[in-house]
Each structure stands twice: as C-alpha cells, then as structure tokens.
C-alpha positions as CSV (number, residue, x, y, z in Angstrom):
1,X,0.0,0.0,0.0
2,X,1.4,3.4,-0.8
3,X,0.7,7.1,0.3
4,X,2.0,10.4,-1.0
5,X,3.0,12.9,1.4
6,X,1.4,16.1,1.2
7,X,2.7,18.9,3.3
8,X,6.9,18.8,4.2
9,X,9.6,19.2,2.1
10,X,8.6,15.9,0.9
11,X,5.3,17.0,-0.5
12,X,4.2,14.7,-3.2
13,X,6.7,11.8,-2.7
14,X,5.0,8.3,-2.2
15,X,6.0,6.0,0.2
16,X,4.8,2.3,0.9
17,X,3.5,1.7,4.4
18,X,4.3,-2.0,4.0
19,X,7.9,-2.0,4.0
20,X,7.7,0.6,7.0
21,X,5.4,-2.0,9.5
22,X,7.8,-4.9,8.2
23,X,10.9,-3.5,9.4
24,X,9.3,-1.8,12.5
25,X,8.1,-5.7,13.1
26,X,11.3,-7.2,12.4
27,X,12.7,-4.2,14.5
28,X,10.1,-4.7,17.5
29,X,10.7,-8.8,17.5
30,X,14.7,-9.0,17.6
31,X,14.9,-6.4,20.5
32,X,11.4,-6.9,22.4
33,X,11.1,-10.9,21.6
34,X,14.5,-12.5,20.3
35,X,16.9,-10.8,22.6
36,X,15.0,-11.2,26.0
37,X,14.8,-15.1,25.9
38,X,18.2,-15.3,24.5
39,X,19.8,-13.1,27.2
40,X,17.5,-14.9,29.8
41,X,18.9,-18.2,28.4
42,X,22.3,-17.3,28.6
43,X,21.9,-15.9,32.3
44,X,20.0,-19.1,33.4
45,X,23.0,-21.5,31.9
46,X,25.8,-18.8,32.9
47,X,24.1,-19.0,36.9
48,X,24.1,-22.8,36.3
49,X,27.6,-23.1,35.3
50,X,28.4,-20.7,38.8
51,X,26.7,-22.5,41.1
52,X,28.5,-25.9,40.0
53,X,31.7,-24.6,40.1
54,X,31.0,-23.0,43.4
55,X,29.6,-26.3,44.4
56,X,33.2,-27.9,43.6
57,X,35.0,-25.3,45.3
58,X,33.3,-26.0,48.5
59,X,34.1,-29.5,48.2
60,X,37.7,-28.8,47.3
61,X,37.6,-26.8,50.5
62,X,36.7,-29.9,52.5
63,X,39.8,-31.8,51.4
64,X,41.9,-29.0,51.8
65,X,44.5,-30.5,54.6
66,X,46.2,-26.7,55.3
67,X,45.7,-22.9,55.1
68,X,48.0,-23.2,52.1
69,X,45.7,-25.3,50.4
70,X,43.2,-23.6,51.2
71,X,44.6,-20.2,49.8
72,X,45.6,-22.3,46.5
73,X,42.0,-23.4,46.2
74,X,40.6,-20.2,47.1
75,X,43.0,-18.3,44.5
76,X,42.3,-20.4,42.0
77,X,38.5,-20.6,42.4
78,X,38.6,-16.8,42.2
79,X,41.0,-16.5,38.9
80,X,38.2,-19.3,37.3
81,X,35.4,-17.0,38.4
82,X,36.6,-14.0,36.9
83,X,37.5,-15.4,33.5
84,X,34.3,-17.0,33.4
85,X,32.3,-13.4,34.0
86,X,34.7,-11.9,32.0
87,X,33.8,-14.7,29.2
88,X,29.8,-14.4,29.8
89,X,29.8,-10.4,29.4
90,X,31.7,-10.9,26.2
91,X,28.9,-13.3,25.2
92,X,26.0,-10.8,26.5
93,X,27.7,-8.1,24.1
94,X,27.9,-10.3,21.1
95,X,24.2,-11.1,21.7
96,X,23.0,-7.9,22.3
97,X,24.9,-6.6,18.6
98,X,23.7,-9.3,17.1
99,X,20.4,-8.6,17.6
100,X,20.6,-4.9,16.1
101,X,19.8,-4.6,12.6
102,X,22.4,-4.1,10.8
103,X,21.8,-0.5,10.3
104,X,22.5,0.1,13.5
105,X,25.9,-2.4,13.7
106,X,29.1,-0.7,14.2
107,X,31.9,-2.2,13.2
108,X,35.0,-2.8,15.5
C-alpha cells in the first residue's frame, strides 16, 4: 500500500507503508522478543555453570588438609570466576549486537 505525502519538504513523494510496519516488526521482534529469551537463556546456563563450580570449590575446601591449600583453592576458584564473567559479558555483548539490525551495527 502506498501514500504520498502532502505537506513537508517531501510533498508529493509516495511512500509504501508496507515495508515501514515490516521492518518496524522485524525491529520490535529482535529487540522486544529475540533478545530477552536469549539473554534470559544465557543468564540461566551462565548461573548454572556458577553455582556448580561453586559447588566444587566447597568440596575442594573440604579436602583441603592446610591454610596453604586452602589459599591455592581459594586463589584459584577466584582467577576461574573472573574469567568465566569476563567470558559471559563478552557473550552478552555479542548477543546484544547481534540482535541490532544491521543498520545500527558498528563495526570494531
């Protein structure tokens, strides 16, 4: 369906309404449908992947036979952790400009 402007400096020119609602729609269903449940997804498996390493570590702890080892374990656990959020807000980033239309994509 197409419509001509009438008043602007684009009097007279004829647009199609069509292709406007398809990319708002395409627009409206990366960023208010796609992207939630993939985010949500990712935090869910990213929480589930925490909560088993934490899970270990307090396990670890238990067989730790010395504050040495127990530092190590600590140390360690914490260098894991941070890589792995490190990691995750890489992935959270990607997903987020993936789901812009490329219009809106800058590249790096």
């Amino acid at each position: 369906m197409a419509f001509e402007t009438r008043s602007g400096k684009d009097a007279g020119t004829a647009f199609d309404i069509s292709s406007i609602l398809a990319s708002e729609t395409a627009l409206w269903k990366s960023f208010g449908f796609d992207l939630p449940l993939r985010v949500t997804a990712e935090l869910l498996s990213f929480g589930s992947r925490r909560l088993e390493a934490q899970a270990e570590h307090v396990r670890a702890l238990g067989r730790c036979g010395s504050p040495a080892e127990v530092m190590k374990s600590q140390t360690a656990f914490l260098t894991r952790a941070i890589a792995d959020y490190q990691r995750e807000a890489e992935t959270l980033s990607r997903d987020l400009a993936d789901a812009a239309p490329p219009a809106l994509r800058t590249s790096a």
